[in-house]
C-alpha positions, 0 to 999 in steps of 0.5 A: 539338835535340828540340823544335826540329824536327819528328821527319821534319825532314831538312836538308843543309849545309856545313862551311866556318870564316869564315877560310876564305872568300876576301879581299883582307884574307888572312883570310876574316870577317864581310862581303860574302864570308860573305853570297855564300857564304849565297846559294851554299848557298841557291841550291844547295838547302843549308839549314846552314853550319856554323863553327868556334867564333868566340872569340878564338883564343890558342894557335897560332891554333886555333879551339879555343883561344878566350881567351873564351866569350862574345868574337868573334875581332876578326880576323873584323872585316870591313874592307869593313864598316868602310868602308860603316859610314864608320869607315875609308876605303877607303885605310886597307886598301890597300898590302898583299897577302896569299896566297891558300891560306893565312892568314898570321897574323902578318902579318894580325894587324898588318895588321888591328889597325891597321885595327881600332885607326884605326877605333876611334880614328875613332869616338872622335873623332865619326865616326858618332855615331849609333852611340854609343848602341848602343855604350854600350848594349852596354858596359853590357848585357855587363859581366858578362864584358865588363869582366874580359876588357878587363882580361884582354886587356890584362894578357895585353898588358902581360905579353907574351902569356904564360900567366896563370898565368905573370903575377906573383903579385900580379896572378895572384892578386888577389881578386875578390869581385864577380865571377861566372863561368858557364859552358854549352854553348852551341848557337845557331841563326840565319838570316836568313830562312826560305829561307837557310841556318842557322848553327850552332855549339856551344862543346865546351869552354874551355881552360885558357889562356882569361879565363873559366878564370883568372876562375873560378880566381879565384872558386874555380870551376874543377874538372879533367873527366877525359873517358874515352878511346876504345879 
């Protein structure tokens, strides 16, 4: 990051992933509990928080394992932030426990669809039309990638979650002349004011499961890195 901080610079931090902060929903997300945990790290001299990546995960859940490079993980989806936007109401979350320690990703993720599905369906039935434009502005702003991953997700969907490359060969294989697939290491930086705590994540890789591999085999743009192995 040379050229982002003076050569004397010295910060301090913590690694702590989204999921591993506390919530009534058994998965931590992007809400009260991440804007308490700035404040902690704030007010105990830290300037980092460090997450894992944020993609949506595929293969055991790992963080690792991202279906997308440029998607959010929907279960990171903050409830309480789906009820102060008025796109839920506050029964909509209630009737269900969760464990403490961990996250039980099976039971989260029907929970949480669900929630995500009803607010969805709330939206689009005239709740909060002011967020309209917004929403239209970001459709059309990330069609890019935004598009071919709506399609991926729900033909990962209709095929039961399989690998694409297990899909049928008419679909695994059809053309797609007008698409364009980029891809880059990524580091983004951001706070929310000079005296919190930064953010920072950097995307190390895409695996081979994810829309932006079978988008690019598809465009005849994947290629094997073999990386040397440590002795």
């Amino acid at each position: 990051m040379t050229g982002v901080f003076a050569p004397e610079y010295r910060g301090a931090g913590m690694l702590l992933h989204v999921t591993s902060l506390p919530s009534q929903y058994g998965i931590g997300d992007i809400g009260p509990a991440a804007f308490r945990w700035i404040d902690r790290l704030s007010d105990a001299g830290q300037t980092w928080w460090q997450a894992l990546p944020l993609g949506p995960t595929g293969y055991a859940n790992s963080p690792y394992q991202a279906l997308s490079s440029f998607a959010g993980n929907w279960l990171l989806i903050s409830p309480d932030s789906l009820i102060e936007d008025g796109l839920l109401r506050a029964t909509d979350c209630e009737g269900r426990s969760f464990p403490a320690d961990f996250v039980g990703y099976e039971a989260v993720t029907a929970f949480k669809r669900l929630l995500v599905e009803t607010a969805w369906g709330n939206f689009r039935q005239g709740a909060r039309p002011d967020l309209r434009p917004a929403h239209e502005q970001f459709c059309s702003a990330q069609a890019h990638w935004l598009d071919d991953y709506a399609l991926f997700r729900a033909l990962k969907t209709r095929y039961k979650g399989a690998y694409y490359l297990e899909w049928p060969a008419e679909r695994r294989d059809a053309e797609a002349p007008q698409r364009s697939a980029r891809y880059w290491i990524r580091e983004s930086v951001f706070s929310t004011s000079t005296s919190s705590p930064h953010s920072s994540q950097m995307k190390l890789y895409i695996p081979p499961q994810s829309g932006n591999v079978d988008l690019a085999r598809q465009c005849g743009q994947t290629r094997v890195i073999s990386l040397p192995s440590k002795n």
